[in-house]
C-alpha angles and dihedrals in degrees: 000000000000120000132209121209130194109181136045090233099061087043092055090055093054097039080054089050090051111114108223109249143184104257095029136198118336112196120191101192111207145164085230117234085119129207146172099285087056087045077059094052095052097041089057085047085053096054093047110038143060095221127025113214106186108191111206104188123137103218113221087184091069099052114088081187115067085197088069089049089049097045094035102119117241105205110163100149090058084042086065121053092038081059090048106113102013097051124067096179126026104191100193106170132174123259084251092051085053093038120033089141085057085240093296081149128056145141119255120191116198110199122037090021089068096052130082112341089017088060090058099031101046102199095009097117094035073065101045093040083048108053090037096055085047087046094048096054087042092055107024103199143180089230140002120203124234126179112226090225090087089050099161085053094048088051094046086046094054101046084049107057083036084054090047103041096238118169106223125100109232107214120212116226125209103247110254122225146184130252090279099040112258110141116255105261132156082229085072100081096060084066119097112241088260090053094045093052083036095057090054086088086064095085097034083056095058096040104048100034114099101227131002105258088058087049090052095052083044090059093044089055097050085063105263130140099233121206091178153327126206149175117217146140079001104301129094114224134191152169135211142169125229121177092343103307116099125227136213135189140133138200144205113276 
């Protein structure tokens, strides 16, 4: 049966209790709001591991704009029973369990983090580096989850438990994506039924156009607001804003 815990102290006392196995722990960290690309996610933890540890914690640290904290949905009872079956173990703790220091310590990356989504999100990714490292010695797992949707954050997330010596595999996970196309994201369901069939032409765009300065006039014609578009380690990544949310996503070159 799946278990919710609230505190690090009484996570402490079942990650003690742990036997050590072959196949270890599997985490899948995640702002909760859950939808079909996470259940992928656990699903892939579940196949792998021996144990299935699922984090729901909405990080204030990773939002430059305090309206998207404010507006972002907490949803754990649906959390949950999306995770049942597929989760042992839910560790949903408070900001000040995460952060009894008030986020006085951080980790800061100087290259990549200031680059696409952190240009136009200055701190996000001090947030994002920063809860994750705290998440992964809390846990302690075999192997933590990432979509490749978010594909600067899984870099970043890699170099970073490489940098650190951690001793935890991050796995890569095939973005998933809805009928028309649009990448699976909790910020779908702000868009209006026509947006959401309108930005399925996000991910076609970067796929079909030949370079990434004609996708991004593509995507302005389409009617987009387009932050960037960029080639880059084989993959072409963009934003853009539609009716005020803004959308990532990237593809294969």
């Amino acid at each position: 049966m799946m278990r919710t815990i609230t505190s690090i102290a009484e996570w402490r006392r079942v990650r003690a209790e742990l036997p050590a196995s072959p196949r270890g722990i599997g985490f899948v960290p995640t702002m909760g709001n859950l939808h079909a690309g996470h259940r992928a996610l656990l699903e892939r933890a579940r196949v792998e591991s021996d144990v299935t540890v699922l984090s729901i914690f909405v990080n204030p640290t990773q939002f430059n704009d305090p309206r998207d904290l404010a507006v972002y949905p907490r949803t754990l009872p649906e959390d949950l029973a999306l995770a049942a079956g597929l989760a042992d173990y839910v560790f949903a703790p408070t900001p000040a369990e995460i952060y009894p220091d008030e986020y006085r310590f951080r980790v800061t990356e100087t290259k990549l983090a200031q680059e696409l989504e952190g240009a136009h999100r200055p701190g996000h990714f001090d947030g994002v580096l920063t809860v994750v490292l705290r998440l992964l010695h809390l846990v302690q797992p075999r192997r933590a989850y990432f979509g490749e949707k978010d594909w600067q954050q899984l870099q970043l997330v890699k170099d970073m438990t490489a940098a650190f010596f951690l001793p935890v595999e991050i796995v890569a996970c095939a973005t998933v994506r809805e009928a028309n196309g649009l990448a699976l994201s909790s910020r779908n369901a702000r868009l209006s039924a026509g947006a959401r069939a309108a930005a399925g032409a996000f991910s076609e765009i970067l796929r079909t156009s030949p370079d990434a300065a004609t996708a991004a006039q593509r995507l302005t014609a389409a009617g987009f607001g387009v932050d960037y578009v960029d080639d880059r380690a084989g993959v072409r990544l963009g934003a853009i804003r539609i009716e005020g949310t803004r959308l990532i996503d990237n593809v294969p070159l």
